[in-house]
C-alpha positions as CSV (number, residue, x, y, z in Angstrom):
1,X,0.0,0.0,0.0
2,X,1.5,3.5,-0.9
3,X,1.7,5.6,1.9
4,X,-1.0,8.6,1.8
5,X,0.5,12.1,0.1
6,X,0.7,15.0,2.7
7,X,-1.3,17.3,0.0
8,X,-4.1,14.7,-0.3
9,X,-4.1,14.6,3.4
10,X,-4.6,18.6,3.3
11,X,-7.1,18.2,1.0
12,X,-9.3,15.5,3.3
13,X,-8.6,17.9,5.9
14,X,-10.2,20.5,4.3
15,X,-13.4,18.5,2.7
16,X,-13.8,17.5,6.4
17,X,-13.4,21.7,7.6
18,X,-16.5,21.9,5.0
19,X,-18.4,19.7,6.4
20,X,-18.3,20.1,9.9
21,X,-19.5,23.8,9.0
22,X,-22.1,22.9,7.0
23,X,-23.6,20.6,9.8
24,X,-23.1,23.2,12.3
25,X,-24.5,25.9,9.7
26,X,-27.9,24.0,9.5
27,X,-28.2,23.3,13.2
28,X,-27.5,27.2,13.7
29,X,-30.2,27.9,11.5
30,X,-32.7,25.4,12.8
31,X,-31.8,26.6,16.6
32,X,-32.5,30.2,15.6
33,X,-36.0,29.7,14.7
34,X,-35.1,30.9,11.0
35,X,-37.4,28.0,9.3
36,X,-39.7,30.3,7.6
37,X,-40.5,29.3,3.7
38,X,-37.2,27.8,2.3
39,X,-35.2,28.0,5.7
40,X,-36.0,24.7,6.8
41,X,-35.4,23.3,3.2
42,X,-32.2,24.9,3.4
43,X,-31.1,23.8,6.6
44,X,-31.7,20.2,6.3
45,X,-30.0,20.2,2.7
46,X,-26.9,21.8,4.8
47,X,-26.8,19.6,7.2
48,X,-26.8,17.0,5.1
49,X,-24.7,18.2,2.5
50,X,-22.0,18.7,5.0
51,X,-22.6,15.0,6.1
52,X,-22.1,13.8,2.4
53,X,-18.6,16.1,2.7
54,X,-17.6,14.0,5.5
55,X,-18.8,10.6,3.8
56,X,-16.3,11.8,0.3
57,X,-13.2,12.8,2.9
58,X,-13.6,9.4,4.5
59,X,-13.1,8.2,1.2
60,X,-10.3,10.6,0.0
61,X,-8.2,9.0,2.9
62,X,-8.6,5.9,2.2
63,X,-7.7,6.4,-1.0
64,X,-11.3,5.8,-2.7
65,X,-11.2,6.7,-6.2
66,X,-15.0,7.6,-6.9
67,X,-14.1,10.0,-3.8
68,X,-11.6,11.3,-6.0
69,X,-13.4,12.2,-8.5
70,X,-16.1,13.5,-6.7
71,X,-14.2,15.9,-5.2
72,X,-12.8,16.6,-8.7
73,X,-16.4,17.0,-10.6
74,X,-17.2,19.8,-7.8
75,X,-13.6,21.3,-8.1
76,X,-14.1,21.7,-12.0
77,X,-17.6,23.5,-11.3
78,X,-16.0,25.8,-8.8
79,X,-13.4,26.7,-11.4
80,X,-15.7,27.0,-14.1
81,X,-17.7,29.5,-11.4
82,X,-14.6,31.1,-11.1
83,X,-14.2,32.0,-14.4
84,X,-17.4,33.5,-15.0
85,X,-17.0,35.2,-11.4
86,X,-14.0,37.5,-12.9
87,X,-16.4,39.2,-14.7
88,X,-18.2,40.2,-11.7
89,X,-15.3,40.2,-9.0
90,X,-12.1,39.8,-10.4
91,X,-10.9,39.4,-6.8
92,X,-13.2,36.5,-5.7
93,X,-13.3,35.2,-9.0
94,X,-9.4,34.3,-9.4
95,X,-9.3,33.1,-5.7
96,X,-11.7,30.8,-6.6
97,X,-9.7,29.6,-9.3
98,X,-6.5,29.4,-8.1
99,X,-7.9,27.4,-4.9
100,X,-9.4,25.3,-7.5
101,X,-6.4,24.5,-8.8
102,X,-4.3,23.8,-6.2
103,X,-6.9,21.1,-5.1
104,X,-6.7,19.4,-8.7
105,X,-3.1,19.7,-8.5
106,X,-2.8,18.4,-5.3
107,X,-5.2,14.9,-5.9
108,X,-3.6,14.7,-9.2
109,X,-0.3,14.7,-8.7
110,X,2.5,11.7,-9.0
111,X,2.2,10.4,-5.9
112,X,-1.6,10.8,-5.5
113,X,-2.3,9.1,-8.5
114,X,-0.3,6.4,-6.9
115,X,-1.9,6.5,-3.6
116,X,-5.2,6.0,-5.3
117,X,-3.9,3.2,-7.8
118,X,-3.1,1.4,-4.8
């Protein structure tokens, strides 16, 4: 078994940052009484969103390739978002890239193709 890459632990690490605030996002909301029209919609879909975030970092590492590219189908829509965002907010826009690509780079890379070959 190849041992796990240090940038695809950073990038479980972060998936698993997302998560944990999207769960405590939804319980905030539901707490604060703000269920009125979409809110509770919204809330549950956070909650549970940020629970699928920790399901797909569970998978990063362990090395789970559908993980993998899960993480990559979302990163591609967040730089195509980007994109379109420097149009709007140049600032926001090629943050959003460049954080985009630092995450493909760092699941794509030598050894991380190796630690999910494995």
């Amino acid at each position: 078994m190849v041992k796990r890459p240090v940038g695809v632990t950073i990038v479980g690490v972060l998936i698993v940052i997302a998560g944990v605030l999207g769960i405590i996002g939804g319980i905030i909301g539901f707490v604060s009484g703000e269920t009125a029209g979409w809110g509770i919609g919204i809330f549950a879909l956070s909650i549970l969103i940020g629970l699928i975030y920790l399901l797909v970092a569970k998978g990063i590492f362990n090395g789970n390739r559908g993980s993998r590219l899960i993480v990559m189908i979302v990163t591609v829509i967040g730089l195509i978002a980007g994109i379109v965002s420097l149009f709007g907010s140049f600032g926001n826009g090629l943050i959003q890239i460049l954080w985009s690509v630092i995450i493909l780079a760092l699941l794509y890379s030598g050894r991380a193709k190796e630690f999910f070959n494995s």
